[in-house]
N, CA, C and O atoms as a DFTB+ gen file, in Angstrom:
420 C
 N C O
     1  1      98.321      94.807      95.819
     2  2      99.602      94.932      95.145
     3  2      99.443      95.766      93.868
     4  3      98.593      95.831      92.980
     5  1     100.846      96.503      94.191
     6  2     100.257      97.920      92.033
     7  2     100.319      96.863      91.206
     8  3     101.016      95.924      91.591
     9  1      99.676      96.751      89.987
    10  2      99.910      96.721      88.707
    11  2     101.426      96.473      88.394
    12  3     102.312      96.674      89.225
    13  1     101.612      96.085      87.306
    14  2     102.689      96.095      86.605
    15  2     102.597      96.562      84.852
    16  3     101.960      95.977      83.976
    17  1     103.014      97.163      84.785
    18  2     102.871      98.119      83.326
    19  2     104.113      97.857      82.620
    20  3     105.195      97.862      83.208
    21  1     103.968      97.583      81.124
    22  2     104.854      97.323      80.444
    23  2     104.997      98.074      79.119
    24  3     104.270      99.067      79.107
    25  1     105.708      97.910      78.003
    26  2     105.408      98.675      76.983
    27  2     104.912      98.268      76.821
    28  3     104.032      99.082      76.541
    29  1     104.351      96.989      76.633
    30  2     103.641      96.008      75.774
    31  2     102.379      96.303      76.568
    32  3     102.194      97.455      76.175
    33  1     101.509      96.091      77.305
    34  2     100.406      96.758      78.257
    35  2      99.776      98.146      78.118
    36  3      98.583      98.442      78.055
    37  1     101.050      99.060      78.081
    38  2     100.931     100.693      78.928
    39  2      99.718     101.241      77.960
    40  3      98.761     101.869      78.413
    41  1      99.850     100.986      76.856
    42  2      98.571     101.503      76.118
    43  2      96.764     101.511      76.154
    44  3      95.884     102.326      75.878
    45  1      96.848      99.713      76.802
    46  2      95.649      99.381      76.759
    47  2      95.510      99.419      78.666
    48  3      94.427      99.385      79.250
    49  1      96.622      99.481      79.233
    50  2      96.249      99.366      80.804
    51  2      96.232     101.183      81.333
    52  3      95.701     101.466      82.407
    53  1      96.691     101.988      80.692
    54  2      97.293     103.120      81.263
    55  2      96.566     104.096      80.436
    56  3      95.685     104.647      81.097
    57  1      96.627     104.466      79.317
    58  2      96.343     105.465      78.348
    59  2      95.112     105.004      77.616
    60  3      94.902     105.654      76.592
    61  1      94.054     103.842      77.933
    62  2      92.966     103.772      77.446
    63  2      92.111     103.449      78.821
    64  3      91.020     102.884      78.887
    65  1      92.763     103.869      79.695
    66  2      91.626     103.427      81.087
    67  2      90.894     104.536      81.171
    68  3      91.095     105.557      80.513
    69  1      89.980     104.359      82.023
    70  2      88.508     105.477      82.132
    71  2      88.515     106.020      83.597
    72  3      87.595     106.500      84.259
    73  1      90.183     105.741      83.991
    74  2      90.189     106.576      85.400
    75  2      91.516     106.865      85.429
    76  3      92.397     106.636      84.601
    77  1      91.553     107.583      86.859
    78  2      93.201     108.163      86.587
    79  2      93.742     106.823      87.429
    80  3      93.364     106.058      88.317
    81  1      94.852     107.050      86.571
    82  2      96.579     106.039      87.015
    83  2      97.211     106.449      87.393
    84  3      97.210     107.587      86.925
    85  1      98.018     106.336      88.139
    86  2      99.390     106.121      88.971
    87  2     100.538     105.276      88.681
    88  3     100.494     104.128      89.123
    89  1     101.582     105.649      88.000
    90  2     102.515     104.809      87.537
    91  2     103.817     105.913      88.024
    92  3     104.174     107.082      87.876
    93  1     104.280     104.458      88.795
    94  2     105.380     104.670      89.690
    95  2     106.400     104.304      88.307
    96  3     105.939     103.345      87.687
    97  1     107.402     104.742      87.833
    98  2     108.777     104.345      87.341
    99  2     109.774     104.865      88.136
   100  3     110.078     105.955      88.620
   101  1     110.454     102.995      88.099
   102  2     111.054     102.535      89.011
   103  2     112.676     101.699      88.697
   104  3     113.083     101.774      87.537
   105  1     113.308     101.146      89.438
   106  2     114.553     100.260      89.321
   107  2     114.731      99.394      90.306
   108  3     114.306      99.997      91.292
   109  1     115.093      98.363      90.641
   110  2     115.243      97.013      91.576
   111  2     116.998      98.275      92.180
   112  3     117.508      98.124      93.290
   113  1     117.239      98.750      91.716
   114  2     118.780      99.365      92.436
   115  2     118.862     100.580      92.513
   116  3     120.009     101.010      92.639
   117  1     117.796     101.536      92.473
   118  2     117.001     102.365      93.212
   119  2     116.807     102.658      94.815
   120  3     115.838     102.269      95.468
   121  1     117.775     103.325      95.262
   122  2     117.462     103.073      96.663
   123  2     116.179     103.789      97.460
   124  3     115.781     103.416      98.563
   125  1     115.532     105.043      96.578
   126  2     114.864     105.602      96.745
   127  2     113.490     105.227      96.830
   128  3     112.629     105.379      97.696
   129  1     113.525     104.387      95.043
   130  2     112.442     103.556      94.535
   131  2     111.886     102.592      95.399
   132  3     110.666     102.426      95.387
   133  1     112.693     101.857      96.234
   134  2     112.472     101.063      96.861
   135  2     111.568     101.261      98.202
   136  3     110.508     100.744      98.556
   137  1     112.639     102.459      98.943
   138  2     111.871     102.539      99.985
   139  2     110.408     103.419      99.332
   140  3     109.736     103.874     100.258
   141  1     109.991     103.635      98.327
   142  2     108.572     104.110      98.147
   143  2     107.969     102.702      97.511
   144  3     106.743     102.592      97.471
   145  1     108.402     102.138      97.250
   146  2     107.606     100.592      96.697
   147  2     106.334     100.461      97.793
   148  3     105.164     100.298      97.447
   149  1     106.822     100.568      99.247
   150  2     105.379      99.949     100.325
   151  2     104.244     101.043     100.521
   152  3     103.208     100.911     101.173
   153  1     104.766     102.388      99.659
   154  2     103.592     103.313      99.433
   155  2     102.860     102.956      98.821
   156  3     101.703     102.577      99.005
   157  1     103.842     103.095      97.532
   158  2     102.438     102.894      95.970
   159  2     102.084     101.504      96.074
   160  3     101.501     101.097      95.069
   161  1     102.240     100.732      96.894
   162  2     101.312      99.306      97.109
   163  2     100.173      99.422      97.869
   164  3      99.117      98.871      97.557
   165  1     100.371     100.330      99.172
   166  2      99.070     100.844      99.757
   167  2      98.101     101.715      99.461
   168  3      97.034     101.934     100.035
   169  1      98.683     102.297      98.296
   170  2      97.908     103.303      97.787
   171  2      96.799     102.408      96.953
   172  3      95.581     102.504      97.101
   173  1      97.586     101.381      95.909
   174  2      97.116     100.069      95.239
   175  2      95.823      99.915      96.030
   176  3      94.740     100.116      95.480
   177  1      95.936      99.483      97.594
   178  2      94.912      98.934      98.347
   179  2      93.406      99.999      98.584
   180  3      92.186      99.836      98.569
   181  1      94.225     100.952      98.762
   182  2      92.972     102.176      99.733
   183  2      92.304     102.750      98.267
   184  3      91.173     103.178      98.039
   185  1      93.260     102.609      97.542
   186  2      91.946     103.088      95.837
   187  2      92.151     101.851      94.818
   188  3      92.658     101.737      93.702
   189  1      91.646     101.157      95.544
   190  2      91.176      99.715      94.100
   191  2      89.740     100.151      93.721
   192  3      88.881     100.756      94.363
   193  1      89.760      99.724      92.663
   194  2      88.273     100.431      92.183
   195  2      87.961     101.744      91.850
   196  3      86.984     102.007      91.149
   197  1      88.719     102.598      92.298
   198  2      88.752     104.198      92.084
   199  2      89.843     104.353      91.514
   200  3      89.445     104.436      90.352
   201  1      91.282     104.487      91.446
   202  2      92.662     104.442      90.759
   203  2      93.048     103.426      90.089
   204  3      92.148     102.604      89.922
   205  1      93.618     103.273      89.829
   206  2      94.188     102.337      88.986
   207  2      95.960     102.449      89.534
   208  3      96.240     103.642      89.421
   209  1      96.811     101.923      89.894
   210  2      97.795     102.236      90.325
   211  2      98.952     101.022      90.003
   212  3      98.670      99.837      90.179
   213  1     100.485     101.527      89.437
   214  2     101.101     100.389      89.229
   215  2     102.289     100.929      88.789
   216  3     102.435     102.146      88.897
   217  1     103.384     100.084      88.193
   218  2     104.965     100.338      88.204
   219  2     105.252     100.323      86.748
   220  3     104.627      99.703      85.887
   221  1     106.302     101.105      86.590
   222  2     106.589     100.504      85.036
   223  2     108.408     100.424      85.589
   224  3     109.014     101.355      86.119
   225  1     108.920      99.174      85.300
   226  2     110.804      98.652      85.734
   227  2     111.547      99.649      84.138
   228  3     111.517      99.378      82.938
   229  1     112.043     100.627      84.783
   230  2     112.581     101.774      83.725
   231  2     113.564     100.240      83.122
   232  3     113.403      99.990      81.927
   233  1     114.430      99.373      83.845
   234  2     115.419      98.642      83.329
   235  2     114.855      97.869      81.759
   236  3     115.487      97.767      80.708
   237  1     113.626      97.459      82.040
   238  2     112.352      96.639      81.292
   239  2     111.903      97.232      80.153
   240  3     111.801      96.937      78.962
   241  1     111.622      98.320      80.993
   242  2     110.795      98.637      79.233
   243  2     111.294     100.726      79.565
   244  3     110.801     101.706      80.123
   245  1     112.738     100.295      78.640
   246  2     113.408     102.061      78.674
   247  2     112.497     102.728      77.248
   248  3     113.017     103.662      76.638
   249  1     111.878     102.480      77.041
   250  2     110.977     103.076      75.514
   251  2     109.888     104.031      76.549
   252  3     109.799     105.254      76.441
   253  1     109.191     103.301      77.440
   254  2     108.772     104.523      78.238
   255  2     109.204     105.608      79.193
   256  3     108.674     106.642      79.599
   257  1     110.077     105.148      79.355
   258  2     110.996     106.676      80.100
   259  2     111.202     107.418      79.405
   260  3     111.165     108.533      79.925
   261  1     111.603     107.426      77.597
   262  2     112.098     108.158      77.087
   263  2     110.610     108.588      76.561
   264  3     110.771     109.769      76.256
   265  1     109.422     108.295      76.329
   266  2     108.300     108.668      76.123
   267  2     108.160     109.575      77.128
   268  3     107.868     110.713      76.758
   269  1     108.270     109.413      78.151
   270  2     107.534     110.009      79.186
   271  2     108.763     111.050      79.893
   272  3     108.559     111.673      80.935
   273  1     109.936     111.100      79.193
   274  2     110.993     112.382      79.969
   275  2     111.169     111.987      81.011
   276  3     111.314     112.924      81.796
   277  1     111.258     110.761      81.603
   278  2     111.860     110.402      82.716
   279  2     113.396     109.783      83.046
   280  3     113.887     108.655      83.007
   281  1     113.878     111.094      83.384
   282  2     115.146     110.950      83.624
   283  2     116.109     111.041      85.008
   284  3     117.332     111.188      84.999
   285  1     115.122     110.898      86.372
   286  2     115.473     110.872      87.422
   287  2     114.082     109.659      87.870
   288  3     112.904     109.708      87.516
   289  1     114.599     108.904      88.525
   290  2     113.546     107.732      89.363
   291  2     113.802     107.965      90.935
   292  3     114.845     108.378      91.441
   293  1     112.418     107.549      91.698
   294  2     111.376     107.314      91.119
   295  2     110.873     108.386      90.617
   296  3     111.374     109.445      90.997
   297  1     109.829     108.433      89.697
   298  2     109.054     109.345      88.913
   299  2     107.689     108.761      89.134
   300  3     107.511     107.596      88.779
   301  1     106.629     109.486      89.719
   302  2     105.400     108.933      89.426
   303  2     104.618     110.353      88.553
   304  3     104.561     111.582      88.557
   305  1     104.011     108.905      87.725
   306  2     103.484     110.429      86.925
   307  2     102.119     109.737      87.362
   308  3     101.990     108.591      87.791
   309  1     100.899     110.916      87.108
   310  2      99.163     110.529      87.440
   311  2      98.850     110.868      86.114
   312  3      99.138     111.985      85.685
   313  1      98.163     109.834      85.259
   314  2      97.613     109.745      84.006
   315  2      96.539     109.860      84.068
   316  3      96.014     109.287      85.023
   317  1      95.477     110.766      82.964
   318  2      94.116     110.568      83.174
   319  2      93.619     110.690      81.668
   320  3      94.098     111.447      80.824
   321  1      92.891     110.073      81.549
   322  2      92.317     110.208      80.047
   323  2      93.758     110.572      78.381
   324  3      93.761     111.365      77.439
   325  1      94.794     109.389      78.892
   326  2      96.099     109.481      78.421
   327  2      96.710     110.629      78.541
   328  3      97.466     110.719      77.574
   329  1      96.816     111.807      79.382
   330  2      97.718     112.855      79.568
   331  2      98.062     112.185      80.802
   332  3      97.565     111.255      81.437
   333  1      98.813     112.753      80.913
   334  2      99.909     113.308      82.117
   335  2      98.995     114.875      82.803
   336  3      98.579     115.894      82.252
   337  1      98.987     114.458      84.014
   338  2      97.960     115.527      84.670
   339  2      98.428     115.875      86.136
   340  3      97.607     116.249      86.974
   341  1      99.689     115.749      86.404
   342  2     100.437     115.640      87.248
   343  2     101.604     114.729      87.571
   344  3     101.594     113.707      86.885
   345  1     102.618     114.827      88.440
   346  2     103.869     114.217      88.556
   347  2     104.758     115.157      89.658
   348  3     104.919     116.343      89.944
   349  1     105.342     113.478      90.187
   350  2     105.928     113.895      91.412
   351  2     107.139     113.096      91.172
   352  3     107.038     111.924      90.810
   353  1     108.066     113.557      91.318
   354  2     109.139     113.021      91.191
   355  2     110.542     112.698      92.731
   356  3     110.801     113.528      93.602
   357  1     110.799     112.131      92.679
   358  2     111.827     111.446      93.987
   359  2     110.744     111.325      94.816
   360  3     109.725     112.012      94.736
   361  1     111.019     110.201      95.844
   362  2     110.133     109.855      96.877
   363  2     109.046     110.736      98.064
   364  3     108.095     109.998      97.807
   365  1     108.769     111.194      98.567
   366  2     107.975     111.889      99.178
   367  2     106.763     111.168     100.343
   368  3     106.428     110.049      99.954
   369  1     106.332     111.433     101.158
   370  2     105.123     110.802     101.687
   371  2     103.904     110.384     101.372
   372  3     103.331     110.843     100.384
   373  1     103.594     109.874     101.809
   374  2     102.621     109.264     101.358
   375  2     100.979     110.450     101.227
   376  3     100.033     110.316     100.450
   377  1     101.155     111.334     102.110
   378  2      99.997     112.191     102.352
   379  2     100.142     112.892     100.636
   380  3      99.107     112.922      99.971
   381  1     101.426     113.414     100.021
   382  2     101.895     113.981      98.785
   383  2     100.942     113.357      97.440
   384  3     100.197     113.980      96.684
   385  1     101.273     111.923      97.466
   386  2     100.548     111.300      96.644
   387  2      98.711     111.328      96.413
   388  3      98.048     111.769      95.474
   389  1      98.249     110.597      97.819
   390  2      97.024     111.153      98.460
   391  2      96.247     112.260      97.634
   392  3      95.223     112.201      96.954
   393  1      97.174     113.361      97.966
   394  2      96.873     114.761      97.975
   395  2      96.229     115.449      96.149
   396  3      95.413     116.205      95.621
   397  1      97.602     114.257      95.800
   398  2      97.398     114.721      94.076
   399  2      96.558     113.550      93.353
   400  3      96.121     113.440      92.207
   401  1      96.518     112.837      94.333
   402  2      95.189     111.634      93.810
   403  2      93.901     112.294      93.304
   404  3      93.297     112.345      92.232
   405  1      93.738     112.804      94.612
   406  2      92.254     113.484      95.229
   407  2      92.193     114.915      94.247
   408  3      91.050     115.115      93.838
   409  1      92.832     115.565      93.960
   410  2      92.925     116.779      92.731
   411  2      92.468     115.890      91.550
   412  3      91.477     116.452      91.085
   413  1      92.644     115.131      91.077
   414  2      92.270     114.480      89.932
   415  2      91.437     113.327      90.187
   416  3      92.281     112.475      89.913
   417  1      90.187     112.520      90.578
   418  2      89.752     112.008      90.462
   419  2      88.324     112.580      90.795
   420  3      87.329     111.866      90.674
């Protein structure tokens, strides 16, 4: 199962980790978000230990959307050594994600 990232977290779980992240921002009324929820959970599975992967609820904590220029969901951005080192935005396949995993790790 991803992570869950918060403001209160995102610093010490996301932007001080020693590998790249995956943070899905997301909404429970998201119809898009949703149907990519059973991606970025498998992705969770096939790189535990190598990624780091997880959600931040835009409804929850809106201080990081506006940090991070996210103004269409879902948004996944790939964090590495606290940048932003890629981002994919609206849903896509799963091979997409994969693809930009493997460029950065």
């Amino acid at each position: 199962m991803a992570a869950t990232y918060t403001d209160a977290n995102f610093e010490t779980e996301v932007l001080s980790a020693d590998k790249l992240t995956v943070v899905d921002f997301w909404a429970p009324w998201c119809g898009p978000c949703l149907a990519l929820g059973p991606t970025i959970d498998a992705l969770s599975k096939e790189y535990e230990g190598k990624v780091n992967v997880g959600k931040v609820n835009v409804d929850e904590n809106p201080q990081l959307s506006i940090n991070y220029g996210v103004t269409s969901i879902p948004a996944v951005l790939f964090i590495k050594n606290g940048q932003v080192v890629d981002k994919q935005v609206g849903a896509a396949p799963k091979s997409v994600f994969e693809k930009k995993i493997q460029s950065h790790i």
